[in-house]
N, C-alpha and C positions, 0 to 999 in steps of 0.2 A: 279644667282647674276651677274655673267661677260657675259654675251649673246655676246660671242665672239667680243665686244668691245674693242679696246684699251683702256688703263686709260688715263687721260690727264693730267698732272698736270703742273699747271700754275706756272707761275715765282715768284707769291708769294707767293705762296705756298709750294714754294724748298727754299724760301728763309725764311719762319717760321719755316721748320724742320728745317734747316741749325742754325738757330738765336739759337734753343731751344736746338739743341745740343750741339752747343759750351757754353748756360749757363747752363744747365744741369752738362757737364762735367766740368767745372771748378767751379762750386760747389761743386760736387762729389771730386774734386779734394783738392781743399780747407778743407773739410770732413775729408777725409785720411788725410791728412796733420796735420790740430789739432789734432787726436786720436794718428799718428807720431810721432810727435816731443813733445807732454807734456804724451802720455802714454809711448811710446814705446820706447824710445830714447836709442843708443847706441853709445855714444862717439858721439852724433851728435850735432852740433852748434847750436843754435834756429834758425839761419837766414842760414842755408845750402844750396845754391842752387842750390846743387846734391840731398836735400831727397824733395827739392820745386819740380823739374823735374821729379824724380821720380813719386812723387802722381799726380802730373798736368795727366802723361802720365797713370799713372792708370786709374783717373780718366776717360779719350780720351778713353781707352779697354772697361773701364767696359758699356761707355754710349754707345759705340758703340756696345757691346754684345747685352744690351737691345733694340736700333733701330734695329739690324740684326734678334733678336727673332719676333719682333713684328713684322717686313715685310713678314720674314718665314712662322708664324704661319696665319698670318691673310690674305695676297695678294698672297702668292706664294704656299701655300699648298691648298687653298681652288681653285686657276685655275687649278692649276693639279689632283687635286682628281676628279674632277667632271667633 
């Protein structure tokens, strides 16, 4: 698959992961937030925005968990196994 080639990746192409991840995460973020504030809520204001920061930055972990698996598993475990 890698026949000791570099990868290349082009400037818009770091700029559609880049695009995808920041709407990704701040949907994912927005997500936590409604289940938050109308499920979970403790003493917290509807318009808080310490539990708004909170999920926004959850949100930023969890998408970034997901792009960190998917480079793992897919570009960085398969040039070093083989």
């Amino acid at each position: 698959m890698f026949d000791g080639e570099p990868l290349v990746f082009s400037p818009f192409m770091i700029f559609v992961l880049g695009l995808s991840f920041l709407v990704i995460s701040y949907f994912l973020g927005m997500l936590l937030h409604s289940s938050f504030m109308y499920e979970d809520k403790n003493n917290m204001k509807k318009n808080s925005k310490r539990a708004w920061t909170l999920c926004m930055s959850a949100g930023v972990g969890i998408t970034f968990w997901m792009f960190f698996y998917g480079y793992y598993t897919n570009i960085y475990l398969p040039a070093n196994l083989g």
